[in-house]
N, C-alpha and C positions, 0 to 999 in steps of 0.2 A: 471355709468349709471345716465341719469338726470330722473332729478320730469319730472311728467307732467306739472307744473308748467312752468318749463325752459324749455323743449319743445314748450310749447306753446307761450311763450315769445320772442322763437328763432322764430318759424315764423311770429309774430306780427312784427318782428323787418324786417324780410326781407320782408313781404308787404310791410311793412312804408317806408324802404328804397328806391323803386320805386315811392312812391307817395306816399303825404299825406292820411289820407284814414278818413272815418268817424269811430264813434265808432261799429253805426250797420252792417259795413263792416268790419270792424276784426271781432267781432261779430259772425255773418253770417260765415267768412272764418274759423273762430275756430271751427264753430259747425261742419260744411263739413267737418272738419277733426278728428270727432267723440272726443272732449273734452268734458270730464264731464263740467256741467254748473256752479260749483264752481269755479271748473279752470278758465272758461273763465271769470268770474265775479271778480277774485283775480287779472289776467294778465292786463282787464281792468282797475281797478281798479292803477295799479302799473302804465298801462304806461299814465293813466290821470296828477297822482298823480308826473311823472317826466317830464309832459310837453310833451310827443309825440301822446296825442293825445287831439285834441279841436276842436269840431264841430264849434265853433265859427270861429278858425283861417282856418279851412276846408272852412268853407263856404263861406268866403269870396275870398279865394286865386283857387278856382274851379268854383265858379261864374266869379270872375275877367277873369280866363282862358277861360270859355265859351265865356263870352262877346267878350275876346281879339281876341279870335282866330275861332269861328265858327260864329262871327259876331250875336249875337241874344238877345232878349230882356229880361225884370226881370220875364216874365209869363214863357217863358221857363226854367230859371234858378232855378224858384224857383218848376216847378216840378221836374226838375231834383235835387235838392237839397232834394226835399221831400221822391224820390225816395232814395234818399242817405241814409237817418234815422234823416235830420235835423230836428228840431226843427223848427215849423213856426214861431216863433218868433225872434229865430238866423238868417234862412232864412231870412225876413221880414228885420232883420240890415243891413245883409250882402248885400241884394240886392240897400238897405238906400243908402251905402259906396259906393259899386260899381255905381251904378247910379245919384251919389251925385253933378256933373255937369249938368246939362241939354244941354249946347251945345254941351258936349260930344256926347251924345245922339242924340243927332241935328244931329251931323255931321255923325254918325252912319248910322240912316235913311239917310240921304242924299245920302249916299255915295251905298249904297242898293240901294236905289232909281234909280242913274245914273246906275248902273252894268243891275239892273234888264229892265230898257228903253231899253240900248243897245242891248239887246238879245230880244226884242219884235217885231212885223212884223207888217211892214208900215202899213198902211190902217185900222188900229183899229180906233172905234169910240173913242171917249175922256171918255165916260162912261166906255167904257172895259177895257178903258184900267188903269181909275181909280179902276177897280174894280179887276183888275190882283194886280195891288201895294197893293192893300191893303189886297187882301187876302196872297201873300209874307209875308208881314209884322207883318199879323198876326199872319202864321204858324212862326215865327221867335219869337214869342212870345213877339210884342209890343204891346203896350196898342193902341184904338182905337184911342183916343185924342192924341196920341205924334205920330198917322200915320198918323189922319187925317188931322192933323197941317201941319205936314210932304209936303205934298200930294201937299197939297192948297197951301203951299210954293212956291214949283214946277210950280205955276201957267203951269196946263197943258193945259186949255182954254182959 
């Protein structure tokens, strides 16, 4: 028969094994599965201490993926990181790294930009339809200056 200990280790190890995970989501999954809060603060504890788990390396390789793949900016990443259990100040790197191009970002919005024109209906004012892009952009979680920049680029007038 095992510890609660190796119990609890076994399944820290098959979350991890889908995906990296934060420390407040083992966390959180350990307590759902009624472990004493010793346990789960040893199990922590072990898998910081062999390297499977680091909000830092979470944060940036979950940011990177948001950015890569749901197209969005560091205001969203970094609630969604906060919501994670990160640290706003790992958050706050992570977002540094990931965002550490600016023409990346250029090319980001830009490329939003053209998707979101495409699906817009003829006959909008130049104001609406300034004012469609940028509310996208927002909810997408860019910053005001890197849409507004964006926008005016776009020379829409």
């Amino acid at each position: 028969m095992s510890s609660p200990f190796q119990k609890g280790m076994n399944v820290a190890y098959r979350l991890l094994a889908r995906r990296d995970r934060s420390i407040l989501e083992i966390r959180e999954a350990l307590k759902k599965r009624d472990f004493e809060e010793d346990t789960i603060k040893e199990v922590i504890s072990r898998l910081v201490d062999d390297g499977y788990l680091n909000d830092r390396k979470f944060a940036t390789l979950y940011g990177s993926s948001l950015s890569r793949n749901r197209k969005v900016g560091p205001n969203y990443i970094m609630n969604k990181l906060i919501k994670k259990g990160v640290d706003r100040k790992l958050a706050d790197e992570a977002i540094a790294e990931i965002f550490s191009n600016p023409e990346d970002t250029e090319n980001q919005l830009h490329s939003l930009i053209e998707k979101k024109m495409s699906r817009m209906k003829d006959g909008l004012s130049p104001i609406h339809i300034k004012k469609r892009l940028y509310d996208f952009l927002a909810g997408k979680g860019f910053g005001s200056d890197a849409i507004l920049k964006a926008i005016n680029k776009r020379k829409l007038f």
